[in-house]
VEXVONU-241143 format. One record per residue: residue number from 1; y, z, x of N, C-alpha, C, O in turn. Coordinates in steps of 0.2 Angstrom, whole numbers. Each point is the difference from the previous one (the first is absolute). Example, Ala and Ser with C-alpha at 12.3 -4.5 7.8 and 13.67 -1.06 7.14 Angstrom:
! residues 2
<1 <-28 39 66> <6 0 -4> <6 0 4> <-1 3 5>>
<2 <6 -7 -7> <6 1 4> <5 3 -4> <6 1 3>>
END
This chain:
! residues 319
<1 <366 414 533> <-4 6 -1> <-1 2 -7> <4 -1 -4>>
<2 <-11 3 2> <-3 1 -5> <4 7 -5> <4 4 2>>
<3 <-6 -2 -8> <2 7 -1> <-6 3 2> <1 6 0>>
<4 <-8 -8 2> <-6 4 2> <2 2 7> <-1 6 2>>
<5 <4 -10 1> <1 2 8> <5 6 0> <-1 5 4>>
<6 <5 -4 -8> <6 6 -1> <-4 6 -3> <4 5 -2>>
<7 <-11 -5 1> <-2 6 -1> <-2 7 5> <-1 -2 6>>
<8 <-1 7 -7> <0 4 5> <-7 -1 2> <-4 0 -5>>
<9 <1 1 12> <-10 1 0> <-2 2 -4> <4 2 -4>>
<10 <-10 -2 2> <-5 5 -2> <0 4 3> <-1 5 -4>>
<11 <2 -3 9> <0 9 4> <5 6 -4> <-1 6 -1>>
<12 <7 -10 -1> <7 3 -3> <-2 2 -7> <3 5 -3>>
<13 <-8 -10 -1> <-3 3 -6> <0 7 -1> <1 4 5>>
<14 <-4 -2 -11> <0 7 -1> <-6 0 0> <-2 -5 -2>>
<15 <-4 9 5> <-7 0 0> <-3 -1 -6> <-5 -3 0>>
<16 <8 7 -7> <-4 -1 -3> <-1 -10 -5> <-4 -4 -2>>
<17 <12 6 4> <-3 -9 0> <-2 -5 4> <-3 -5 -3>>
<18 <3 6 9> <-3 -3 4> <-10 0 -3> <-4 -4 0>>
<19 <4 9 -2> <-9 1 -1> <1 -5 -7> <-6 -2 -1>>
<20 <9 1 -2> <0 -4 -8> <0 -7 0> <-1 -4 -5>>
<21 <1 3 11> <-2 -8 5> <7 -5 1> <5 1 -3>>
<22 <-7 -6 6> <5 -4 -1> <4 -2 -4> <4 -3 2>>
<23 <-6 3 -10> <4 -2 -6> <6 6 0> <6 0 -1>>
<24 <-10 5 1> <6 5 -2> <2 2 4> <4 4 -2>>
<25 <-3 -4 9> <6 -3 7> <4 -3 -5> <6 2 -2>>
<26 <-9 -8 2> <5 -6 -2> <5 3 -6> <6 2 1>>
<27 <-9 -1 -6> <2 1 -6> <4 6 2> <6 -1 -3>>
<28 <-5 7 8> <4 6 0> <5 -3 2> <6 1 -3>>
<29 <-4 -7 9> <4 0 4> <4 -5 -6> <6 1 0>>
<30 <-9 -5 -5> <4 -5 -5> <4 6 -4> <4 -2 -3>>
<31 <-6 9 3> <6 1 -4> <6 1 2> <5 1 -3>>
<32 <-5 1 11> <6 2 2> <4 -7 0> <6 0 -1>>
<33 <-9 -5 4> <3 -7 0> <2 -5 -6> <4 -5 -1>>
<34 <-9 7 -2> <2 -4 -7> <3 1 -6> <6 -1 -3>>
<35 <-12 6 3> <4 6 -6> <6 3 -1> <3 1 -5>>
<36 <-2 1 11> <8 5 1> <6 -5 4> <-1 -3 5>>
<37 <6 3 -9> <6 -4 3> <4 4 6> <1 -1 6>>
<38 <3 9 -11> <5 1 2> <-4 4 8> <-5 4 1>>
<39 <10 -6 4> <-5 5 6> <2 6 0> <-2 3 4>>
<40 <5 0 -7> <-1 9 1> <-5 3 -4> <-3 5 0>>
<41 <1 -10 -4> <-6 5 -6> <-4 -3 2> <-5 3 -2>>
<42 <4 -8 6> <-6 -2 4> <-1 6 7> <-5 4 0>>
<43 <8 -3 2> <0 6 6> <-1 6 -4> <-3 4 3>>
<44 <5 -4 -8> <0 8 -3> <-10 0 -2> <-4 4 2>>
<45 <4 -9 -5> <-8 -2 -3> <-4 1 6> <-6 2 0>>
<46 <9 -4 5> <-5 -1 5> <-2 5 3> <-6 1 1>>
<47 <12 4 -1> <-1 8 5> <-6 3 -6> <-5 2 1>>
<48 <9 -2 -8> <-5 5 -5> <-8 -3 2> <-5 3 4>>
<49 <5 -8 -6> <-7 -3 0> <-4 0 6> <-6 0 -1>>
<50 <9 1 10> <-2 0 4> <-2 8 0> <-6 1 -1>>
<51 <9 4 1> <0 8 -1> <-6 0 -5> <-6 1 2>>
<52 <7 -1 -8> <-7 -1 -4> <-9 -4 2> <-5 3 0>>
<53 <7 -9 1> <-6 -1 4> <-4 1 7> <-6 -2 1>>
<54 <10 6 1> <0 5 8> <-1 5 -4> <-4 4 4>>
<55 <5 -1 -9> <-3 8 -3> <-7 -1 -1> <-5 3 0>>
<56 <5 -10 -2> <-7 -2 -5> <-8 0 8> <-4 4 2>>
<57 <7 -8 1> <-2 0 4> <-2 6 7> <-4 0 4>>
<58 <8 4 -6> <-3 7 3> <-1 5 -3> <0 5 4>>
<59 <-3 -4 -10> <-3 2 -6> <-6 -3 -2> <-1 1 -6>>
<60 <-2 -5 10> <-6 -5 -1> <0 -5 -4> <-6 0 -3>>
<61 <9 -3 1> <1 -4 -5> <-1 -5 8> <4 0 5>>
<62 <-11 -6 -7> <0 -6 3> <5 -6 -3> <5 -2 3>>
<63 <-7 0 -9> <2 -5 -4> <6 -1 -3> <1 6 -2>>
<64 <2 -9 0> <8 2 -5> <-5 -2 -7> <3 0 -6>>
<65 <-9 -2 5> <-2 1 -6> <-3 6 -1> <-2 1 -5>>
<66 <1 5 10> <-3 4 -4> <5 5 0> <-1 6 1>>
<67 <8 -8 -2> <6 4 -3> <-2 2 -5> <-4 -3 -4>>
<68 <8 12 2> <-1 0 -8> <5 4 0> <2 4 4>>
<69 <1 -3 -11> <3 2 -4> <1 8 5> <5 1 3>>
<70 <-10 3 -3> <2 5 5> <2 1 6> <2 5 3>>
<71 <-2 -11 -2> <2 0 7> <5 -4 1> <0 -2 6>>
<72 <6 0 -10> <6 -1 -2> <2 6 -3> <6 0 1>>
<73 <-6 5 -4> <1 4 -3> <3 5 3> <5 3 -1>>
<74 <-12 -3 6> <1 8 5> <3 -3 5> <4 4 2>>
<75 <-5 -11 1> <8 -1 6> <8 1 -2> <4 3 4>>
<76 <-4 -7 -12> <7 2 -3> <0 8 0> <6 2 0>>
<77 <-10 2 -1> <2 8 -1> <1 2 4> <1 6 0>>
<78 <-1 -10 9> <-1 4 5> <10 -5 0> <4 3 3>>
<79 <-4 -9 -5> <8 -3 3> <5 5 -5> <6 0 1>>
<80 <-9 3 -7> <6 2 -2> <2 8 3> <6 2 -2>>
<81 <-10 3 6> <1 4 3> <3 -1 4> <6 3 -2>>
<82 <-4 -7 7> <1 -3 6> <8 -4 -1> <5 1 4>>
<83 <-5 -7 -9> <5 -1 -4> <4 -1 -5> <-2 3 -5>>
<84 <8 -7 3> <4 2 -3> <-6 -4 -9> <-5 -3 0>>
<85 <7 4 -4> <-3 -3 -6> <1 -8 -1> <-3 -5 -2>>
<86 <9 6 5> <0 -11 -4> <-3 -3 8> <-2 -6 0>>
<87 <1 9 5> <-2 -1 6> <-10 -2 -3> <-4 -4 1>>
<88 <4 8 -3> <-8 2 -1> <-3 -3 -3> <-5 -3 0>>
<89 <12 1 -9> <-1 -5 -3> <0 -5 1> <-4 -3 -4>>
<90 <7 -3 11> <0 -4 2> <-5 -3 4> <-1 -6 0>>
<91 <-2 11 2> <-6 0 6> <-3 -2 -6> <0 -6 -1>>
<92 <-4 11 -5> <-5 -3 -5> <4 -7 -3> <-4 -4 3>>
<93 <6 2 -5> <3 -8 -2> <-1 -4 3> <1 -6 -2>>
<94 <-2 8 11> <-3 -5 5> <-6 -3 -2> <-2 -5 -1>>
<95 <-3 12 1> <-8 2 -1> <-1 -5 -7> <-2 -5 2>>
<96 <3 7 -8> <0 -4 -5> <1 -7 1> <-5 -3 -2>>
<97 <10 -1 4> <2 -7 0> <-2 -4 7> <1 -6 2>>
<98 <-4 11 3> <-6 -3 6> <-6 -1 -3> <-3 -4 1>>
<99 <2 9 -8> <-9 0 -3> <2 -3 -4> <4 -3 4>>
<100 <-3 1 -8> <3 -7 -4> <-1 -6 3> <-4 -4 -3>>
<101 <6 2 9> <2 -4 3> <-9 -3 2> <-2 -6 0>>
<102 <-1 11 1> <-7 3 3> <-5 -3 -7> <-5 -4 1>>
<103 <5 6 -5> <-2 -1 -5> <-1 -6 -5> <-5 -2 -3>>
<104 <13 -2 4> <-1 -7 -1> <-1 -5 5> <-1 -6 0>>
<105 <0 8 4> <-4 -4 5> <-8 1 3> <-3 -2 4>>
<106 <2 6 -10> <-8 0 0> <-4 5 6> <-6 1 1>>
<107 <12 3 2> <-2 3 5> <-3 8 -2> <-5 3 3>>
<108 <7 0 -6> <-3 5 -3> <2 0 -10> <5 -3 -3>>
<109 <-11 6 0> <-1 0 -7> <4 4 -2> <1 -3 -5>>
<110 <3 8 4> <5 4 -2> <5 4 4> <-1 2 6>>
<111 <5 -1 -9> <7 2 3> <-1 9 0> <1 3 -5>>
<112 <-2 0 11> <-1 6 0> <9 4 2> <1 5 3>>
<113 <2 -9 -5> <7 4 -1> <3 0 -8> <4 3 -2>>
<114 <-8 -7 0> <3 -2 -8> <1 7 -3> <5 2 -4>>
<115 <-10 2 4> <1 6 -4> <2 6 4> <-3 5 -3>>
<116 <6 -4 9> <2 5 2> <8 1 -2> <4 -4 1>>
<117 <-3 9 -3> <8 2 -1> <3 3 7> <-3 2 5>>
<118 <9 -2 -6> <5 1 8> <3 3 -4> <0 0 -7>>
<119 <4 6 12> <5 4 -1> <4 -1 -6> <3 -6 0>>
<120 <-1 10 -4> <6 0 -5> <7 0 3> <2 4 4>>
<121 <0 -6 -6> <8 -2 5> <6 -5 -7> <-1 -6 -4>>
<122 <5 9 4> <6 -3 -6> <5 1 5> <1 5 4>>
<123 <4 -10 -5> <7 0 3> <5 -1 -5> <-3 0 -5>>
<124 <8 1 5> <5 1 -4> <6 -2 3> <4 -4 -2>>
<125 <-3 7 9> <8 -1 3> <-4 0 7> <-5 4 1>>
<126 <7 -10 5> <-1 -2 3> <2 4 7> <5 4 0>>
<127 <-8 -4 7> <2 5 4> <6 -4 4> <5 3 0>>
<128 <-5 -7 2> <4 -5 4> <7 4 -2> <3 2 -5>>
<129 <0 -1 13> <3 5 1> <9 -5 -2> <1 -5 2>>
<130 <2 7 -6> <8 -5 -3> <4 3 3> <0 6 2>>
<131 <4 -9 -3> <9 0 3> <4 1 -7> <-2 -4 -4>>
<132 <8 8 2> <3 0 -5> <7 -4 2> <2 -2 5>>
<133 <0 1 -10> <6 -7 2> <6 -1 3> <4 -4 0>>
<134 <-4 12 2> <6 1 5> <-4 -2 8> <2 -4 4>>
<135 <-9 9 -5> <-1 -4 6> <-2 -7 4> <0 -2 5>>
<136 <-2 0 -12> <-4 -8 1> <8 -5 5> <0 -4 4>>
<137 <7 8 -9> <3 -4 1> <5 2 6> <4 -5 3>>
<138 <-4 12 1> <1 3 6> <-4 -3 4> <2 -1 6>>
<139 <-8 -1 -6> <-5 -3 7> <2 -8 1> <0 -2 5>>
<140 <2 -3 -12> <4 -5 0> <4 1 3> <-2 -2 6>>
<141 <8 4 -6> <5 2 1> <0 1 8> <5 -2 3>>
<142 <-10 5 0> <0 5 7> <-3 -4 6> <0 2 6>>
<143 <-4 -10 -9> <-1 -5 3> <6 -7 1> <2 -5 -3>>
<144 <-1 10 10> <5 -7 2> <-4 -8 0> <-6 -2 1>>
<145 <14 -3 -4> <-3 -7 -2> <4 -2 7> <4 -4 -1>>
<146 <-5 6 6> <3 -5 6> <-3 -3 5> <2 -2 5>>
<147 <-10 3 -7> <-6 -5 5> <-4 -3 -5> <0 -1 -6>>
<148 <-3 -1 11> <-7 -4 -6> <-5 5 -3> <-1 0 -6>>
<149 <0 4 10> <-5 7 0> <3 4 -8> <-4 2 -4>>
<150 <13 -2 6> <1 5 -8> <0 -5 -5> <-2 1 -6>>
<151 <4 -8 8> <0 -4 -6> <-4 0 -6> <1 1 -6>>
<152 <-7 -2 10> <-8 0 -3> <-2 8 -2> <1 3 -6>>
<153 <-3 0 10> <-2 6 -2> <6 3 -9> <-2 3 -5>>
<154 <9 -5 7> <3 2 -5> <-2 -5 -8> <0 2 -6>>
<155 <-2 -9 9> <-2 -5 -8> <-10 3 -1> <-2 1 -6>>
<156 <0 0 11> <-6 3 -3> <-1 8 -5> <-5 0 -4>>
<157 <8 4 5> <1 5 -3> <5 -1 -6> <-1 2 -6>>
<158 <5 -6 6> <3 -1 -6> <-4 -5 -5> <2 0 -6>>
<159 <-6 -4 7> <-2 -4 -3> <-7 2 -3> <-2 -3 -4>>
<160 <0 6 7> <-4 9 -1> <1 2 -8> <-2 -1 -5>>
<161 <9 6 9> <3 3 -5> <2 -5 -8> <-2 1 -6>>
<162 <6 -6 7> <2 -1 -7> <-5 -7 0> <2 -4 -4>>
<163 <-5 2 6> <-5 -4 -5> <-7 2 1> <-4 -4 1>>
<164 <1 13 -1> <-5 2 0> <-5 -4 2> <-4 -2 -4>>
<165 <4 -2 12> <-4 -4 2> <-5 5 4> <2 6 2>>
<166 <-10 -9 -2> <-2 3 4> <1 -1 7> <3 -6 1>>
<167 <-5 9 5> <2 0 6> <-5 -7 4> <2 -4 5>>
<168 <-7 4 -10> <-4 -8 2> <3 -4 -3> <-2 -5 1>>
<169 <7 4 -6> <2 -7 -4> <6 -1 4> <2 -6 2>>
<170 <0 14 0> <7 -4 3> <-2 -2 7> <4 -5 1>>
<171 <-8 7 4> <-3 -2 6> <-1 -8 -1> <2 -4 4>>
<172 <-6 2 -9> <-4 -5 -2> <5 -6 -2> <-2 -6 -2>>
<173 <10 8 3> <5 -5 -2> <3 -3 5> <1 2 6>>
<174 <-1 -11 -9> <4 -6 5> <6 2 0> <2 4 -4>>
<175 <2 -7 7> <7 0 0> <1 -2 -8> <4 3 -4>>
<176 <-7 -11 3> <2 -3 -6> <-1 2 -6> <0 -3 -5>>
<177 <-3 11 5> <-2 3 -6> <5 6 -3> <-1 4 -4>>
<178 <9 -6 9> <6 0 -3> <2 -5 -2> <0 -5 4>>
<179 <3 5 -9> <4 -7 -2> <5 -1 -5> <-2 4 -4>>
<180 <6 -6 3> <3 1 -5> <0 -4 -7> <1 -6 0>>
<181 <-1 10 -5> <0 -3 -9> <3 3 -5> <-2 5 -2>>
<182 <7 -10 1> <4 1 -7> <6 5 4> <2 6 -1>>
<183 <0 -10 8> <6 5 1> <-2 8 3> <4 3 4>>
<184 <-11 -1 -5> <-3 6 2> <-7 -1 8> <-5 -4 1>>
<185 <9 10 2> <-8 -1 7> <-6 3 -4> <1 4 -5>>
<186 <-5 -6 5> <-6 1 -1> <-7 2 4> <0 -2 6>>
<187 <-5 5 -7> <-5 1 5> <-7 -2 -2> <-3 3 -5>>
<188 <0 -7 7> <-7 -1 -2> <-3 5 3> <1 1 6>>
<189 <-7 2 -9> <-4 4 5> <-7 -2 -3> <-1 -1 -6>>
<190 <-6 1 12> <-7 -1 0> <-2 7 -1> <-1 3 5>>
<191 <1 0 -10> <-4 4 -1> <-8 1 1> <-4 -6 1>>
<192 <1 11 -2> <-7 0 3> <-5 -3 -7> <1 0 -6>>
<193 <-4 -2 8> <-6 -5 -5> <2 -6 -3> <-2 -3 -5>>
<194 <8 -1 9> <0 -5 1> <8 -1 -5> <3 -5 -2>>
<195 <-2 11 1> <6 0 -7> <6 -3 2> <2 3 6>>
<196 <1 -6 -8> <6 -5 3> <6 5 -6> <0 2 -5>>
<197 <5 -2 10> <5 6 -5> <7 -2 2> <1 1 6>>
<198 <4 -3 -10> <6 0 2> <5 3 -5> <0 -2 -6>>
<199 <6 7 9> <3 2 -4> <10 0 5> <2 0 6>>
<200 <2 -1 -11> <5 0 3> <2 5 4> <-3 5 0>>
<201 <10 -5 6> <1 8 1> <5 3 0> <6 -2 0>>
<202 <-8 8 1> <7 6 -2> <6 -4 3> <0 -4 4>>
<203 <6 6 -7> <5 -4 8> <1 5 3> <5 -1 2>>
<204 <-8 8 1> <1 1 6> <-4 -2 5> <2 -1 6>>
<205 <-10 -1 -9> <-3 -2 3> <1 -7 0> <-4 -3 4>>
<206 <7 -1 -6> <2 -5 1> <6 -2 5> <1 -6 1>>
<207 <2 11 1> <6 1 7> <-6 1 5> <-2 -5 3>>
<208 <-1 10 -3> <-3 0 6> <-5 -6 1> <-1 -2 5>>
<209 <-3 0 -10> <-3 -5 3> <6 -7 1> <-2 -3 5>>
<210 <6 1 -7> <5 -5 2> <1 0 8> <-3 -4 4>>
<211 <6 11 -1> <0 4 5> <-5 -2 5> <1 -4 4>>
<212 <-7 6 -5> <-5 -1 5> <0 -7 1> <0 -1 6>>
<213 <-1 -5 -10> <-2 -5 0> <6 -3 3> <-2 -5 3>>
<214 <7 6 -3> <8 -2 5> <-1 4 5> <1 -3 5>>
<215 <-3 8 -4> <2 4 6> <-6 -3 6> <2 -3 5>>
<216 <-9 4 -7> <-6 -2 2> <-2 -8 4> <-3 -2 5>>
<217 <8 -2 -10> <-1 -7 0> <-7 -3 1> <-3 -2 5>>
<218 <1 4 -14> <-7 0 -4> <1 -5 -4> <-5 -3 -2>>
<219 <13 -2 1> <-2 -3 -6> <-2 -8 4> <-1 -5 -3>>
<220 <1 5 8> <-3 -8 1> <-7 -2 1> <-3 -5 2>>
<221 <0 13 -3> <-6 1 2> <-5 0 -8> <-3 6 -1>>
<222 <3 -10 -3> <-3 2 -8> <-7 4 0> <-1 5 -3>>
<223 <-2 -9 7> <-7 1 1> <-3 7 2> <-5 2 -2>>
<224 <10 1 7> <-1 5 5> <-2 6 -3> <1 1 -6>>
<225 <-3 2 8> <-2 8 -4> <8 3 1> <3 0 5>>
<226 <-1 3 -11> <5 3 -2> <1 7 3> <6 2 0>>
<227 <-10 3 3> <1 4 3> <-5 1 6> <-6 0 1>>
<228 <10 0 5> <-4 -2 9> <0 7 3> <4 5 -2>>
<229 <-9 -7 7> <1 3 6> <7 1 2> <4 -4 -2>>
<230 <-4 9 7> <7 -3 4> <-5 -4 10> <-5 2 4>>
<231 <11 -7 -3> <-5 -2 6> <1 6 7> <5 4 2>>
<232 <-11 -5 1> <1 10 7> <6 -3 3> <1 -6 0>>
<233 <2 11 1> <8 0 4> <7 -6 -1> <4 -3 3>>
<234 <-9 2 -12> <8 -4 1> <3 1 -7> <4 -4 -2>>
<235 <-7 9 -1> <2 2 -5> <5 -3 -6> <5 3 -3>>
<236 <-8 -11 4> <0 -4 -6> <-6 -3 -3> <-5 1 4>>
<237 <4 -4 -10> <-5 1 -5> <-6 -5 5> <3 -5 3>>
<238 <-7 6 -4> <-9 -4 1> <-1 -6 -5> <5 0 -4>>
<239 <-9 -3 4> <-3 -3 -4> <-7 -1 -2> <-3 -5 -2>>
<240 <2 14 2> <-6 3 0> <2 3 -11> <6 -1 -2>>
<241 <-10 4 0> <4 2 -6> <-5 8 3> <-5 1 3>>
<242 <11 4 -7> <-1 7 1> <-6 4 -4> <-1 -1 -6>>
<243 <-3 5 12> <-7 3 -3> <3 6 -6> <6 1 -2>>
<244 <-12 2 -1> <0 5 -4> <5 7 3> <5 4 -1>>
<245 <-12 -6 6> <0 8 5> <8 0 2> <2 6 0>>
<246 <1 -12 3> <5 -1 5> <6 3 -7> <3 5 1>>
<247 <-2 -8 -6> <3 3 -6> <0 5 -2> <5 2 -3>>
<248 <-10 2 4> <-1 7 -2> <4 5 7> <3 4 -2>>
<249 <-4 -5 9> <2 2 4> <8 0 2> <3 4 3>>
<250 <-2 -10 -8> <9 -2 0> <3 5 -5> <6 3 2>>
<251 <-8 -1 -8> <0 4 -6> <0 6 1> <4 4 -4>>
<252 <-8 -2 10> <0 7 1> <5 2 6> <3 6 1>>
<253 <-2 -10 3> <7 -1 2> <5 0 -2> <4 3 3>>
<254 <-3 -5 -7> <7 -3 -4> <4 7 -4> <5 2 -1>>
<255 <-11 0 -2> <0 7 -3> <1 6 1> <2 5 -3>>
<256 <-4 -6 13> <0 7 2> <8 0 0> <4 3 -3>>
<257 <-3 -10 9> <7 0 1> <5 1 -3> <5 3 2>>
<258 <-6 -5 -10> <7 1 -6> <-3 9 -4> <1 2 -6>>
<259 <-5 2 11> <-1 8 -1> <-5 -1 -6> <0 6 -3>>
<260 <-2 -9 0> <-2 0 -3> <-11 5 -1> <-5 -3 -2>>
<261 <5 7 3> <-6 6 -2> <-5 -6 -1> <-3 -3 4>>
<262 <1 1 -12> <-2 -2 -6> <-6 -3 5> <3 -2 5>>
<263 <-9 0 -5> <-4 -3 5> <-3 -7 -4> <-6 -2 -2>>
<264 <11 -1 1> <1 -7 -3> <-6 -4 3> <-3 1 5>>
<265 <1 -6 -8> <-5 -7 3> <1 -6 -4> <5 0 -4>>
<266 <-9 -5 5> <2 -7 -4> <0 -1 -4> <4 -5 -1>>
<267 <-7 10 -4> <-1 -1 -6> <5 5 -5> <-1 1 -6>>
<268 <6 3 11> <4 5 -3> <6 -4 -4> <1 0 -6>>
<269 <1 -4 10> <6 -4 -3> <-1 -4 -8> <5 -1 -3>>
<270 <-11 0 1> <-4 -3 -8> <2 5 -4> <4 -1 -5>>
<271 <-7 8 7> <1 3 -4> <5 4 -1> <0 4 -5>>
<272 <6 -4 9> <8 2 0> <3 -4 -2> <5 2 -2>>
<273 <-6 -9 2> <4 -3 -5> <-1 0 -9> <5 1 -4>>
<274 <-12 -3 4> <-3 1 -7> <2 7 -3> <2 0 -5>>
<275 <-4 6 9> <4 8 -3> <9 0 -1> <3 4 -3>>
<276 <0 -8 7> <7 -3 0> <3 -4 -6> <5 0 -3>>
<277 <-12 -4 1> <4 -4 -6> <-1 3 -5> <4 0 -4>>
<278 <-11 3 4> <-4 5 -9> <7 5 -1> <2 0 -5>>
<279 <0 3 11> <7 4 0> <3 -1 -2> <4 5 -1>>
<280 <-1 -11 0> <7 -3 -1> <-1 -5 -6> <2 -6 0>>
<281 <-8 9 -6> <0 -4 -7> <-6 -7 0> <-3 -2 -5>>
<282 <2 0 11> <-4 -3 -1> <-7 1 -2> <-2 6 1>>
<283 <-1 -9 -5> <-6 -2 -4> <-8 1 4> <-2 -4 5>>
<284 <-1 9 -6> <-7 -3 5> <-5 -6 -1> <-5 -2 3>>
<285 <8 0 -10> <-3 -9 -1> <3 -4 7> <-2 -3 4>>
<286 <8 4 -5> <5 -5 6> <-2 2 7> <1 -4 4>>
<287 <-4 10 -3> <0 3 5> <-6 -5 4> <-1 -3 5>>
<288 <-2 5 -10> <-10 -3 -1> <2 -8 2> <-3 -2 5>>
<289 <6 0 -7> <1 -8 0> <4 0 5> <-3 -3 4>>
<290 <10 6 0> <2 -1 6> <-6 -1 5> <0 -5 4>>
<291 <-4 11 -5> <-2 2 7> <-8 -5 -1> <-5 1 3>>
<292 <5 -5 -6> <-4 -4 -1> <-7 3 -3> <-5 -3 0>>
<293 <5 10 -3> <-8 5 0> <-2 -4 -8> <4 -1 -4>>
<294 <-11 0 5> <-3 -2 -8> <2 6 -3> <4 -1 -4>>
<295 <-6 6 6> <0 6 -5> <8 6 0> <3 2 5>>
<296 <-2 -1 -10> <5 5 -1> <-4 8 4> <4 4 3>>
<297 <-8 -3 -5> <-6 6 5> <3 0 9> <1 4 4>>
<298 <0 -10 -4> <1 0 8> <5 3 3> <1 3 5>>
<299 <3 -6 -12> <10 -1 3> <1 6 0> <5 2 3>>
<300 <-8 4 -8> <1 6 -2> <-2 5 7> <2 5 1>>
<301 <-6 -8 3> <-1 4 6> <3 1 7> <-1 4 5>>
<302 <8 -10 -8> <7 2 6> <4 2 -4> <5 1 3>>
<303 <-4 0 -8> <5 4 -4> <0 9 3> <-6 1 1>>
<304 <9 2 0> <2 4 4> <6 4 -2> <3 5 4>>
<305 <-2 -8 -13> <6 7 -1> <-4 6 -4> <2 5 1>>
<306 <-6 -5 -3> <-3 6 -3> <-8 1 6> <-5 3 -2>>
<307 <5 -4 7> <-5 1 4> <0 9 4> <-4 5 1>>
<308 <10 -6 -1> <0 8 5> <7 3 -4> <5 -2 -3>>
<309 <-9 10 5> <6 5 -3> <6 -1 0> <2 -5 3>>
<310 <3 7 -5> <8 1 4> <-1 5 2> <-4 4 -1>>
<311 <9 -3 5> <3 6 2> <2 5 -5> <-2 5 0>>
<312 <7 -7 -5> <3 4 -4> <-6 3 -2> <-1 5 2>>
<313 <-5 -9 -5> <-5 3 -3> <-6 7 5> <-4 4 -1>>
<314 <5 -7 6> <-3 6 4> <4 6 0> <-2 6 0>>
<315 <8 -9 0> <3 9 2> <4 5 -7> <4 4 -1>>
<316 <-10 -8 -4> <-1 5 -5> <-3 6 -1> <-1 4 -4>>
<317 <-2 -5 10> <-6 2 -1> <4 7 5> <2 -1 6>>
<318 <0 5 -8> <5 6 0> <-5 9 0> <1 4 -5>>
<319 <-4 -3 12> <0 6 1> <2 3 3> <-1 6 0>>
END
């Protein structure tokens, strides 16, 4: 099979490219397929860009070449009423780097997103809801290691926690990308954009991953994805490897049950560790390089001790 067979009809087109002929069919669909790797920002690109092209389209606009500058403007001024600002930002960054795309491909002569401004929006300290280090280590704690189901659930959250993995790096791990060097366990993780990242581990997370991999009887299996399914009604491990969603669903489980309020998700555990270590003396150069971020900007957005008030400091506030 072809990559032309794997594209979607022309009927599925957005009309106004459909009217821009078969080149620029062709050309719109090469950027979601060529252009864009990662698939969520392909989906994300695709919702923005389909929503705007459907605005353009019922607003009289035939053509995607008789886009203009105002009419990028005024859809952006109606997405940031409606939503969040880095939301509205993103949508425009789709528009931009679809007319780009457009442009060098001869499909249309200027980019009618180039000079539109998006919402103003600065971050500083990041929302992603954290766990402080008594609780990070009560919800360890409160996950029985005596099936397959607590084994895993209990190495994925720790391994989370002390090597600031993303929830896709650690999903994305073989068995063989524990290993041992120089005497110590080790974890290799695929970070996103192809970044290859290994760093030693804690020894407590180094008991619990020892634990799973004896308890699970993972290590004959190198190849296999490191965190499974469980198989229906036999409540040992698959040799399927465990979804996002399925992970997210296990996390807010695990949390209710150890009492824990705090409305934690995949990406809590990064920044509870990272706020864990900056607390206890570490460096945000090291942090930055742990958690693999090019930028010190970034690592600064899970730090999370000067982010919210204290309490002593509210209840000064004495009337």
């Amino acid at each position: 099979m072809t990559a032309l067979a794997l594209l979607p009809p022309p009927a599925a087109c957005p009309a106004p490219i459909v009217a821009a002929g078969e080149r620029a069919q062709l050309r719109f669909w090469e950027f979601f397929t060529v252009n864009i790797r990662n698939p969520h920002t392909r989906r994300a690109y695709a919702r923005a860009v389909g929503t705007f092209l459907d605005w353009c389209a019922s607003a009289g606009v035939v053509s995607v070449a008789e886009i203009q500058p105002l009419h990028v403007a005024t859809w952006i001024e109606g997405q940031t009423r409606s939503l969040s600002a880095p939301t509205a930002k993103q949508h425009l960054a789709a528009l931009r780097h679809l007319f780009d795309w457009l442009v060098t491909g001869q499909i249309i002569p200027v980019n009618p997103a180039a000079a539109v401004r998006g919402p103003a929006h600065r971050v500083t300290c990041g929302k992603t809801p954290v766990l402080d280090a008594a609780e990070a280590r009560h919800l360890l704690e409160s996950i029985a290691a005596d099936t397959p189901a607590g084994l895993r659930d209990r190495a994925l959250i720790a391994l989370m926690v002390y090597s600031f993995a993303r929830v896709g790096a650690a999903l994305g791990m073989r068995v063989e990308d524990v290993y041992t060097q120089n005497r110590r366990l080790w974890v290799h993780l695929h970070e996103k954009g192809g970044k290859r990242h290994a760093m030693p581990c804690h020894h407590r997370l180094e008991e619990i991953l020892e634990a799973y991999l004896d308890g699970a009887g993972l290590r004959g299996d190198p190849k296999g994805w490191l965190f499974r399914t469980l198989g229906r009604g036999t409540g040992c491990l698959s040799d399927r490897p465990l979804a996002q969603a399925n992970a997210h669903a296990m996390i807010r489980r695990r949390t209710a049950a150890a009492g824990i309020a705090t409305p934690v998700g995949n990406h809590s555990f990064r920044a509870t560790g990272i706020t864990a270590y900056l607390s206890h003396g570490g460096t945000l150069e090291q942090a930055a390089a742990l958690a693999n971020h090019a930028s010190t900007r970034t690592t600064q957005l899970y730090d999370r001790r000067r982010g919210d008030p204290t309490l002593d400091e509210i209840e000064k506030i004495r009337i």
